[in-house]
C-alpha positions in Angstrom: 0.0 0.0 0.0 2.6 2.6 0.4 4.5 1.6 -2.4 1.2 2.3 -4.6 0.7 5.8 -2.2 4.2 7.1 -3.4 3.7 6.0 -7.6 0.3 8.3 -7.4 2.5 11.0 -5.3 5.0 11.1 -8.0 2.7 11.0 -10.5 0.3 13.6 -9.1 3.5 16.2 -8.5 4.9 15.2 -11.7 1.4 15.1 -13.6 0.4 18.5 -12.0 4.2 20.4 -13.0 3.0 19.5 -16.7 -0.3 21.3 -16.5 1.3 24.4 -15.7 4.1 24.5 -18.0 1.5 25.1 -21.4 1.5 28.7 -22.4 -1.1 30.4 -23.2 -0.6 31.9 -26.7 -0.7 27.7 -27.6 -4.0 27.3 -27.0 -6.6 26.8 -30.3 -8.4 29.6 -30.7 -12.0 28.7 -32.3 -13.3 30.8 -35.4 -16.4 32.2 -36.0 -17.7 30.2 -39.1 -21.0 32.3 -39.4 -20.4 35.8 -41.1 -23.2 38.3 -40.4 -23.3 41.6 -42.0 -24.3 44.5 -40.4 -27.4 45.7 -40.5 -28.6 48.9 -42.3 -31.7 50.0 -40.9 -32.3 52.6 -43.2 -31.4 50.6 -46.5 -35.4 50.1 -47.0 -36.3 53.7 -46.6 -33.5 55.2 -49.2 -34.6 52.2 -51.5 -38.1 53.1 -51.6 -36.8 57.2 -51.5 -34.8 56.3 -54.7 -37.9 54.5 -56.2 -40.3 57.3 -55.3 -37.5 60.1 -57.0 -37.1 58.0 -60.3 -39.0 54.7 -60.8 -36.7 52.1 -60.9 -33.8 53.1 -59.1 -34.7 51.8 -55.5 -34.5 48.4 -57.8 -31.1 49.3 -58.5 -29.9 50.7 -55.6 -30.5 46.8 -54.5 -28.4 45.6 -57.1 -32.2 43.9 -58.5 -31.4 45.1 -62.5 -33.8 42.8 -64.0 -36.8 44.1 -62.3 -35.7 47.9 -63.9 -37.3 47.0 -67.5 -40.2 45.3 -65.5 -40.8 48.4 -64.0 -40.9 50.9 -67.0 -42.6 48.4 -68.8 -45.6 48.5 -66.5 -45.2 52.3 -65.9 -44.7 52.5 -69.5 -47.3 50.7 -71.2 -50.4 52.2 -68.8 -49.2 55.5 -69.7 -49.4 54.8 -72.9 -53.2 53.7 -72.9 -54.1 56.6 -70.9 -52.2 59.1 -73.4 -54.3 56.9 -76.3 -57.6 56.9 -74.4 -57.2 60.8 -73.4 -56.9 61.4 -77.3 -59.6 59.7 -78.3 -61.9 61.0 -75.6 -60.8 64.4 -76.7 -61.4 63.6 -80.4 -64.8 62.5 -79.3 -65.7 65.0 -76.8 -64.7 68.3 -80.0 -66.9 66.0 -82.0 -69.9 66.3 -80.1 -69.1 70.1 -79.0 -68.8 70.8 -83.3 -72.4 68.9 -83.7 -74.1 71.1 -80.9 -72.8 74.4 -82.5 -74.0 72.9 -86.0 -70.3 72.6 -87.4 -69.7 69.4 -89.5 -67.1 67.1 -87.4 -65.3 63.7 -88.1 -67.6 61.6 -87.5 -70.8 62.6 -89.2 -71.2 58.5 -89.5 -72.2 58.4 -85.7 -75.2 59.8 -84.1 -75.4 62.1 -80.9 -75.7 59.3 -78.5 -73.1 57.2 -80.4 -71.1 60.2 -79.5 -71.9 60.1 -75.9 -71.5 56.5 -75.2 -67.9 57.1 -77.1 -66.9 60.2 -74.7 -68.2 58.0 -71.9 -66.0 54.8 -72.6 -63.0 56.8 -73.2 -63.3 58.9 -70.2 -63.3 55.6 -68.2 -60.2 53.8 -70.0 -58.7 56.6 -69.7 -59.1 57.1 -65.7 -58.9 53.2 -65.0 -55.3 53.7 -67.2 -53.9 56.9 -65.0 -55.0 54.7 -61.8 -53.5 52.1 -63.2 -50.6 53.7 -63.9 -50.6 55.1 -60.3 -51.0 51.7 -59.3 -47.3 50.4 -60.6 -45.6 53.4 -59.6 -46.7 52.9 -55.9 -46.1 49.2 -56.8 -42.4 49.9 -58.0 -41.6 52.0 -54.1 -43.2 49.4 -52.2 -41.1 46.1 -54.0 -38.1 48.4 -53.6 -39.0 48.8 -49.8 -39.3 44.9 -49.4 -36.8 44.1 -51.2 -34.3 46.0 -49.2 -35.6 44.7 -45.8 -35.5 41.0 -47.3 -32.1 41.0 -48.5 -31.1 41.6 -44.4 -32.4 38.5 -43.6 -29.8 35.5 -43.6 -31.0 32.5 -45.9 -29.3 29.5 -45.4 -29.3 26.3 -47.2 -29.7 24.4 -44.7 -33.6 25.1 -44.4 -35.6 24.4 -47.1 -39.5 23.8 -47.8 -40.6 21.6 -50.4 -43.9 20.6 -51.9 -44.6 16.8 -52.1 -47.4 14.6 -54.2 -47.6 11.1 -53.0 -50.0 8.7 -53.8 -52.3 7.2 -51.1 -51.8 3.5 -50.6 -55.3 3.1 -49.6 -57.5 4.7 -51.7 -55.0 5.5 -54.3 -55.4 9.4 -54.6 -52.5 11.7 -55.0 -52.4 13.5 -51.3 -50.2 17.2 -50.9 -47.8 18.3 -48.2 -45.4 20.0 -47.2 -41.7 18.8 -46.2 -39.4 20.9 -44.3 -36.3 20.0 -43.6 -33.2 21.6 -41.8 -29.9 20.2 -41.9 -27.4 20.2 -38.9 
């Protein structure tokens, strides 16, 4: 028994002189594997400041370039149908003022109600196009706005939701869900 007393003595003194003798500079120093960005809190307000200044640019200023021809497209093509429906209402709307002052106008084919049914229709494209129109540009500041405040948000691949159809063993008939998975 003492000869087993002195081996864990000597072991203990020698074992414990060992422990002390690492420095500290040696030791592993662990790295931080996730990279976060900071966080701009005012990256969705300029974005939808830019959009509201020049449609479009908020979709820049996110570095989104495909959406730019998206968005004149919209923009462009309603303010081209209320420009067209504005000149035809006008057309229309002379036309009927010439017939009530007994001038002869354009279109002498048509009769007085024709005319007002025509002045009517146009005047409505014409204000559905401009609201419309309104409509995108609003559109355009407010996908600028959300775009900035999703881009802050860290997507990893490690999550992901998926659709799945599989057949019912019973009664044969496809059945949906969802799978989500996340991977450690």
């Amino acid at each position: 028994m003492p000869k087993l007393f002195y081996i864990v003595t000597i072991l203990f003194i020698l074992g414990n002189t060992s422990c002390f003798s690492q420095n500290i500079g040696d030791a592993i120093i662990a790295k931080d594997t996730i990279k976060k960005d900071e966080i701009n809190p005012l990256a969705p307000s300029k974005a939808a400041f830019y959009s509201a200044i020049l449609p479009g640019l908020g979709q820049a200023y996110n570095k989104k370039y495909w959406k730019i021809p998206l968005v004149y497209g919209a923009i462009g093509t309603s303010l081209y149908f209320y420009i067209s429906n504005s000149k035809k209402y006008h057309s229309y709307r002379d036309a009927y003022k010439q017939r009530l002052a007994g001038e002869i106008d354009q279109y002498d084919y048509l009769d007085t109600s024709r005319l007002i049914a025509a002045q009517k229709f146009y005047q409505r494209n014409r204000d559905l196009s401009l609201l419309v129109t309104v409509g995108f540009y609003i559109l355009n500041i407010v996908d600028a706005n959300v775009d900035a405040h999703l881009i802050q948000f860290n997507v990893s691949d490690k999550l992901s939701l998926a659709p799945d159809v599989y057949q019912n063993d019973m009664t044969s008939r496809p059945n949906l869900g969802f799978s989500f998975n996340y991977k450690f």
